[in-house]
N, C-alpha and C positions, 0 to 999 in steps of 0.2 A: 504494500500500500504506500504511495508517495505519503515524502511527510507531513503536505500541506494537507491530507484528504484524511491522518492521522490527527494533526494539529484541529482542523473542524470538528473531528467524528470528537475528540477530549474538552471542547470549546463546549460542545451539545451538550456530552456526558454533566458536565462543573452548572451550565448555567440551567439546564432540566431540574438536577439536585440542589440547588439555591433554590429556584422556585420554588419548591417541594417542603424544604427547609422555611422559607417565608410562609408559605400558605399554612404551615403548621404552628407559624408562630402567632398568626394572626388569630387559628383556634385558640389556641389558649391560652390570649389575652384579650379577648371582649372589652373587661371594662378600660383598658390602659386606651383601646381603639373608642372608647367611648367618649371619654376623658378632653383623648387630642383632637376628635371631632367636635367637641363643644369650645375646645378653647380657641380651632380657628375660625369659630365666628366673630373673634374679637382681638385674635393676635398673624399678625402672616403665617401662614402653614402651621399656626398652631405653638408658635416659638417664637422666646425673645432670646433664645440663646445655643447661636448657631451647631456650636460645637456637639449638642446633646441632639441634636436631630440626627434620624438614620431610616430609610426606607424601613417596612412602610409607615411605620410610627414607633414614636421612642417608648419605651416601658416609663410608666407613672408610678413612683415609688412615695409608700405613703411612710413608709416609717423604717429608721436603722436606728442599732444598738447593737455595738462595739460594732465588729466588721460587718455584722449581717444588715443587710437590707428584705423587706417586703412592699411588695407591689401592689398595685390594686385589684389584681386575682386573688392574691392571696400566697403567691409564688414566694418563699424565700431564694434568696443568694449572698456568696460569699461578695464582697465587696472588693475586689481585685482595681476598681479605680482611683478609690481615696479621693473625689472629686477635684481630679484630674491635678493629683500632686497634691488640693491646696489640705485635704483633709487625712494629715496623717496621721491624728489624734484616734479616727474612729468617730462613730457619733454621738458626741455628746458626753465624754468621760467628765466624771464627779465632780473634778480641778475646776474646771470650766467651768459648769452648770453653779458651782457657787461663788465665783468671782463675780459671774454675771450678775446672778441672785443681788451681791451687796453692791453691784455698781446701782441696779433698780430703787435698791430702796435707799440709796442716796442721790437720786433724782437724774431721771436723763438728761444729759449734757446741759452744761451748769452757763452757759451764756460768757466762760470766761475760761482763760486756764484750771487744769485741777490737778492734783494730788500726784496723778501716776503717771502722767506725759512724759514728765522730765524723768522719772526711774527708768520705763520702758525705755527711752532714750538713751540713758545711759550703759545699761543692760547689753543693748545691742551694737552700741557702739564697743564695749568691750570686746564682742566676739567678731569682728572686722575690724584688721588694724587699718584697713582702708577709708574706714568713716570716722573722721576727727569729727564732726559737727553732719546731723542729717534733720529732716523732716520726714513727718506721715502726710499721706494720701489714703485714697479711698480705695483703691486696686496698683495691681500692677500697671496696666496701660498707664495710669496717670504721672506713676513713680516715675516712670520713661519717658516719658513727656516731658516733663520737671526738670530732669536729669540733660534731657538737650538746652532746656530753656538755659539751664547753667551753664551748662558749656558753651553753647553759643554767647551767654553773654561775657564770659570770664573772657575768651580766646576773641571775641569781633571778628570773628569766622563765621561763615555759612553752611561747606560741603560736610556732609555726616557719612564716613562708611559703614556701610550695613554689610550684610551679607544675604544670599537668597537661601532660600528653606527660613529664615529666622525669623520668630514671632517676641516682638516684644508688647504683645496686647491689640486687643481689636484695632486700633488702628493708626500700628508699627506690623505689619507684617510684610513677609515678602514671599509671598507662592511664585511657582512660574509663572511669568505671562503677566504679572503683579496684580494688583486688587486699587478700584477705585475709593477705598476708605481708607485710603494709607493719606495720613497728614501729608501734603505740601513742602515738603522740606528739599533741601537740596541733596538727596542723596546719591552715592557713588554706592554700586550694588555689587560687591565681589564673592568670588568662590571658594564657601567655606572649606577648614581645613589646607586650602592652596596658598600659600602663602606667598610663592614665585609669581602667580599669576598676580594675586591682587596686589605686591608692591609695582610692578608694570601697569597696574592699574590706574592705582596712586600718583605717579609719577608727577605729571602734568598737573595733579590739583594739589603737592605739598602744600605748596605756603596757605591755601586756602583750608585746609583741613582744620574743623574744631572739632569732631570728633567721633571717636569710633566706637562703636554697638556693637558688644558680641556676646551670645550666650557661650558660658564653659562648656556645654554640650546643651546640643538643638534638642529641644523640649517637642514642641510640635512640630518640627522637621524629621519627629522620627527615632529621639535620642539617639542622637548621634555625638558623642565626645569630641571634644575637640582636643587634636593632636598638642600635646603639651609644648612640642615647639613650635606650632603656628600660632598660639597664643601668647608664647614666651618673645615672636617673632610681633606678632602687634603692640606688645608690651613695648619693645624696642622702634617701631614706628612714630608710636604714638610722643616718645621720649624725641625723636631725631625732629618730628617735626612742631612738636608743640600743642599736637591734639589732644584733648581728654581721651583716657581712655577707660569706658564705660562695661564694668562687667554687668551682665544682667543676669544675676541670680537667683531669680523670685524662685525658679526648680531646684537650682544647683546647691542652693545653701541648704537643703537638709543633708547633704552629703559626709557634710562634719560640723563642729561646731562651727565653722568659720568657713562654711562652702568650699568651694569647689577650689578654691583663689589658696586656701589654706593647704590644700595638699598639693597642689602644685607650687607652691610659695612663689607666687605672682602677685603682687600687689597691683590692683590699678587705681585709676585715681578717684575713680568713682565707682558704687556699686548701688543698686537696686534691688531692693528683696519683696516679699508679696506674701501672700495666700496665708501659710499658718503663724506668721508671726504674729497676726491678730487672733490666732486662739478658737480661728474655724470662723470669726466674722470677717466682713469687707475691711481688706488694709494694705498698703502699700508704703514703702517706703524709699525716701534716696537716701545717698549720703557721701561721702569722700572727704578732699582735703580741704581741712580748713579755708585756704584764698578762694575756693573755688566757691565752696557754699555760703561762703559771709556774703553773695551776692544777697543774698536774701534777706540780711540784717535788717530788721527795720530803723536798727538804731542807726544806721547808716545813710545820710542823705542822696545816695545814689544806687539804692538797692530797690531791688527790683519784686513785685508783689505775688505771694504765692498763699492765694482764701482757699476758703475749702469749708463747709458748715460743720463737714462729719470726719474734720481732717485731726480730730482729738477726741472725737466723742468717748463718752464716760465708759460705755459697754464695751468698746474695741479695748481701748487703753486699758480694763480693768481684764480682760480675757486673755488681753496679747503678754501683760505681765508674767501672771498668772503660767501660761504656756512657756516663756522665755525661763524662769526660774524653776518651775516643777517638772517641766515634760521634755522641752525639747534639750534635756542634756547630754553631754558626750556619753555617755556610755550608753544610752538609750538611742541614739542616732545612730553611734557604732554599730549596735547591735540590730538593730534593722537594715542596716547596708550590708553587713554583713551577708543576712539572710536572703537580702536581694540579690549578692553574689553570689551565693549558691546556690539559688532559684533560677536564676540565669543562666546558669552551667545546666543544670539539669535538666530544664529544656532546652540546651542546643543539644544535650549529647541526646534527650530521647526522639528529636529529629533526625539528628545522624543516625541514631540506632536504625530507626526504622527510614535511613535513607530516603526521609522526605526535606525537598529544597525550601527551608524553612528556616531564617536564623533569628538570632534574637539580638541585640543589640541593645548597649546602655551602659550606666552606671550604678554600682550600690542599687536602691531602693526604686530605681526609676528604669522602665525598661521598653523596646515595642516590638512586636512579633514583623517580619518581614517575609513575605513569600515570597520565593524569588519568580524571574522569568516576566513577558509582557505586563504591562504594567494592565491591561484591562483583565488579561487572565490571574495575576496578581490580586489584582482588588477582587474577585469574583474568589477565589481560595481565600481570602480574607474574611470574608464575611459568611463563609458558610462555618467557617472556624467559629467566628463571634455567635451566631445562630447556634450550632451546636451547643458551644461551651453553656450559653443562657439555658440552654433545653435544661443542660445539667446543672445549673444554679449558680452557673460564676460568671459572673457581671467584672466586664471589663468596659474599655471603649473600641467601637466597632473598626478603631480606624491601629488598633493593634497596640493605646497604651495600657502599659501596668503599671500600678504607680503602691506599693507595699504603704501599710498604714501599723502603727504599733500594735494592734489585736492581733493582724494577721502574724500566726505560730505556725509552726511544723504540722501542724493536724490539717490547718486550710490550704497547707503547699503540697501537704500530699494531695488532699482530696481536688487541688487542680491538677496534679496530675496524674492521678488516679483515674479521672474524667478524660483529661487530652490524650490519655495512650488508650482507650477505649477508641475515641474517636480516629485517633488515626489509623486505627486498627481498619474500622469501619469504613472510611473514607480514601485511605492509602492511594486507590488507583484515580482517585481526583484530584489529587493536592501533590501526585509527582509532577 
């Protein structure tokens, strides 16, 4: 049989069994299809948050506690996303639930500075020798935001280099072909991990350079790590020419105490963090070298204005402490990176084993499934993968991340792979 008449007949085979696989998910989940049919009478397609949309409708989850989530059937699953890195706590651990408790009954957000600003500030400043002086925001996207506004104004530069695959927030991203919600900025777009190419890139706009954007490894590109000497290599760009150079951590910082920057001992001049620093609510933050961020002094008659209503509120600041000093310690970060790392081995080798072109990729606690081969055939093994693993109860994201959260132990990493070698058992002649 030619191989193109082979390649069709296994295109039939993959996209017959996705069907098959969808239409079964749609039995039984009624109400989740019930749910997302009411809410797009009054949201686009049923969604204010792109990322969690997936053919033919997303699962409605009504309740989790530690790692486990339930749905609006009724379906439990192991919780293998951690909402999408920022929730590594689990949902709703003790710590939390009572810091919040006393930030409520000492009144939400007090119309002024309060009590735990300045801690949590401090706190975090300690575990980044890169952040002499920082500010909070309300997410990551705005942290990034922030973080150019500085630079642009410290350097009276305009050009930013970015990199492609790299998302620093709804609207810092760079897919191929790029996206019309990417702010306005001057950027120069170069090729992650390449470091020959993108100084040839550079060349032409040194002097113009204020500053450079890189995740330590691409979060929604894929987790992809970034090669310690291309980053060691922007490190030294950024020094020759004068640029800020901007790590964006909001993933990377659960990696160690002190992110990602910490075990590669790369200082840059600015960093960016997100998700759980606030303790599982909305929060973001920047921060770096002192000249840089005194842009913002008010005490300064040439500084520059950075509001925000809920850029201190009482229940982040009293959650994110809270998390900073009880939860997110070194031996507790270690020890989940760990488990990530040998969650990760275990399934590349039980792809090798069973000789399916399947790898896994990442760091520590943060990981994403990659199917190799066309990319349309690719995405199609991809999601018969996500369809199956839900049949069996483990909720990932459709698009291949895993993101470990403190609950999950050795009982829930068997039982995902306890689940995936069933499957691949089952599936083997679709997903070579």
């Amino acid at each position: 049989m030619p191989s193109t008449a082979a390649n069709s007949h296994e295109a039939e085979a993959l996209d017959a069994a996705l069907a098959e696989a969808r239409e079964d998910y749609v039995r039984r989940n009624r109400e989740s299809q019930a749910r997302f049919m009411a809410a797009a009478e009054s949201m686009p397609g049923g969604n204010t948050r792109t990322s969690l949309f997936y053919d033919p409708f997303p699962l409605c989850m009504l309740r989790g506690e530690g790692c486990r989530l339930t749905d609006a059937d009724g379906h439990e699953y192991l919780d293998f996303l951690g909402e999408f890195t920022a929730g590594i706590f689990g949902h709703s651990p003790e710590v939390l639930k009572q810091a919040i408790r006393a930030a409520l009954d000492d009144g939400i957000n007090l119309s002024s500075h309060n009590a735990i600003e300045g801690k949590l500030a401090e706190r975090i400043c300690a575990r980044f020798p890169s952040m002499d002086l920082l500010r909070f925001t309300n997410s990551g996207t705005e942290a990034n935001l922030m973080a150019l506004a500085a630079a642009l104004t410290f350097t009276g530069r305009r050009k930013i280099l970015v990199f492609a695959g790299g998302y620093h927030g709804g609207v810092l991203t760079f897919p191929p072909g790029g996206t019309p919600v990417t702010v306005p900025h001057d950027f120069v777009v170069a090729s992650y991990n390449d470091l020959e190419k993108t100084l040839d890139l550079v060349k032409p706009h040194r002097s113009e350079l204020a500053a450079i954007l890189v995740e330590p490894m691409q979060g929604a590109g894929g987790c992809i790590p970034g090669a310690p000497e291309f980053l060691a290599g922007l490190r030294a760009l950024a020094d020759e020419t004068g640029a800020v150079l901007i790590f964006d951590e909001i993933q990377t910082s659960r990696l160690s105490l002190g992110g990602r920057q910490q075990l590669l001992g790369i200082t840059p001049d600015m960093t960016t963090i997100g998700k759980f620093f606030g303790g599982g609510l909305a929060f973001g933050s920047f921060g770096g070298r002192r000249e840089i961020m005194q842009v913002f002094d008010p005490r300064r008659p040439s500084s520059i204005g950075h509001a925000g209503t809920y850029n201190n509120n009482s229940l982040t600041m009293a959650a994110g402490l809270a998390a900073v000093e009880q939860l997110l310690t070194a031996e507790a970060l270690d020890a989940l990176n760990a488990r990530g790392d040998r969650f990760r081995a275990d399934l590349n080798a039980m792809f090798a084993a069973k000789t399916v072109p399947i790898t896994v990729s990442g760091l520590g606690s943060l990981m994403n499934i990659h199917p190799q081969g066309a990319p349309q055939m690719a995405n199609a093994k991809r999601s018969l993968l996500f369809f199956d693993l839900v049949k069996a109860g483990i909720y990932f994201a459709p698009r291949g991340l895993i993101a470990l959260s403190f609950p999950i132990g050795g009982q829930e990493i068997s039982a995902f792979l306890n689940a995936l070698d069933g499957i691949l058992d089952a599936r083997r002649s679709l997903l070579v």
